[in-house]
C-alpha positions, 0 to 999 in steps of 0.5 A: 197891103196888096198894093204893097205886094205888087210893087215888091214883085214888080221890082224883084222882077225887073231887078232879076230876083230868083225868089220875090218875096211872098206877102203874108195873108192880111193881119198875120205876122211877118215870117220868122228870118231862116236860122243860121249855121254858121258860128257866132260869138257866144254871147249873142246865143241864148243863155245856157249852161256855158252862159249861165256858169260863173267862171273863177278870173283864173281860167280867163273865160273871155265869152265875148272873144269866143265863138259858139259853135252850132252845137254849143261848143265855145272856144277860142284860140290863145295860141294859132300854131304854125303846124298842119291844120288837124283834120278829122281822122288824124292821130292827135297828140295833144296837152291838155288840162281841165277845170270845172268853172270854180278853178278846181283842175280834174285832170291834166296830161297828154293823150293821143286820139283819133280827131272825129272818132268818138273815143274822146268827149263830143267837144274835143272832137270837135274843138280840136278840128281845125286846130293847127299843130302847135296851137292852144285853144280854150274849149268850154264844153257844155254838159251835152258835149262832156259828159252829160248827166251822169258825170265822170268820177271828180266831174259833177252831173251836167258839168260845164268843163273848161279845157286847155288843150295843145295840139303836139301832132297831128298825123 
């Protein structure tokens, strides 16, 4: 192993390497590889509630072509717009509508809000972010980013939420 070592740090510095790789003591374990940030598909992340729902094949959950997001939002894109891409601080108008994973529809409409302020659930101002006018993404929202365990009138405790939102404007 020692000289195992030697051989890794000669090599990283005649090839230059900033940070040569450290040898752990004799019989312990390898280091654990650094998390990342960055969004992956949402079916290599670990089973939560979004992973865990049974969704109704009429809301077209498609886990695998969505992407996770590090806060545990999932969503995709079903329609890229050809508008302005829709910054945090904009007034957003948008379409939406809503469902719980067994097809039933709480709510529908249109409303206009500040992207990133607060004023809406943590995972629209997150999933609208990014979004260009014109556009129609998928956002499934785990219970952290909606409305968590007191629900909100036909919204059970701990409700994973499916969106269909449609961005109208963004100024």
């Amino acid at each position: 192993m020692r000289d195992l070592t030697m051989v890794l740090l000669l090599v990283a510095l005649v090839t230059g390497c900033e940070s040569a790789p450290k040898a752990a003591p004799e019989g312990a374990a390898p280091p654990a590889p650094a998390p990342t940030a960055a969004p992956t598909s949402a079916s290599a992340a670990p089973a939560g509630p979004v992973e865990s729902a049974t969704y109704v094949g009429a809301l077209n959950v498609d886990l695998k072509a969505s992407t996770r997001s590090p806060s545990g939002l999932v969503y995709r894109d079903l329609k890229v717009g050809t508008g302005a891409v829709v910054v945090a601080g904009q007034s957003v108008e948008a379409k939406y509508a809503g469902w719980l994973p067994n097809g039933t529809e709480f709510d529908h409409g249109s409303y206009t809000f500040v992207a990133g302020a607060g004023r809406v659930i943590a995972g629209w101002d997150e999933g609208v972010v990014g979004m260009r006018v014109g556009g129609k993404r998928q956002l499934i929202v785990p219970p952290e980013l909606g409305y968590g365990a007191g629900g909100n009138g036909p919204i059970p405790p701990n409700a994973v939420l499916v969106f269909a939102v449609e961005v109208v404007t963004a100024k």
